[in-house]
C-alpha positions in Angstrom: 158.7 115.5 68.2 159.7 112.6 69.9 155.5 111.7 70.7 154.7 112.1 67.5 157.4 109.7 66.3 155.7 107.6 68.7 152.6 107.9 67.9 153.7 106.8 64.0 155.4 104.0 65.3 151.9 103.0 67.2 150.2 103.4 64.3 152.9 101.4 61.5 152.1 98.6 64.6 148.5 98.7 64.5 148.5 98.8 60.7 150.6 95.8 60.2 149.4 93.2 62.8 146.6 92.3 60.7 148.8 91.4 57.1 151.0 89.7 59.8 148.3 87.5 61.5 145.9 86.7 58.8 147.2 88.1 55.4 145.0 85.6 53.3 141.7 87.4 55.1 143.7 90.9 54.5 143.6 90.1 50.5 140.3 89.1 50.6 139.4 92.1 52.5 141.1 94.5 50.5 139.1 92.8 47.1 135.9 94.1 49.3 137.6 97.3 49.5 138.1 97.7 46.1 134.8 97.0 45.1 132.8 99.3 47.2 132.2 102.6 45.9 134.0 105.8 46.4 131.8 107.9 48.5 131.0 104.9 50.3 134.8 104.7 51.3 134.8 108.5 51.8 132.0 108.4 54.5 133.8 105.5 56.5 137.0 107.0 56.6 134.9 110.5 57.6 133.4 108.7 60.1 136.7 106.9 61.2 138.4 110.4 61.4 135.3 112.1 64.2 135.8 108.7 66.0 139.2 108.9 66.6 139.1 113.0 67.3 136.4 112.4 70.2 138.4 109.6 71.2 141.9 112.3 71.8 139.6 115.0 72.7 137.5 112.9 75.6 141.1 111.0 76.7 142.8 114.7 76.8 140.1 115.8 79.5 141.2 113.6 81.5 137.8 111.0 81.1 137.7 107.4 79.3 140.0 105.4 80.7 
């Protein structure tokens, strides 16, 4: 339990520094967003997903970094 409330917290960090550093570019960014089409936003976030389980599955092996 406790990792995974760590992992949260990593991610609630990682997901704020950008509207903290530049939260003009964030609005214009999210206007893109908005604009681009649905399965469009559905295939990045598909791809986002296998990125970041090959990412945990090669760092779990014990490779990477």
């Amino acid at each position: 339990m406790k990792l995974v409330l760590l992992l949260i917290g990593m991610v609630l960090v990682l997901e704020g520094l950008p509207y903290a550093a530049a939260p003009e570019k964030m609005q214009n960014w999210l206007k893109v967003l908005s604009e681009m089409r649905p399965v469009d936003l559905r295939i990045f976030g598909i791809i986002s997903v296998v990125c970041g389980l090959i990412l945990c599955w090669v760092i779990q092996q014990g490779g990477g970094f």
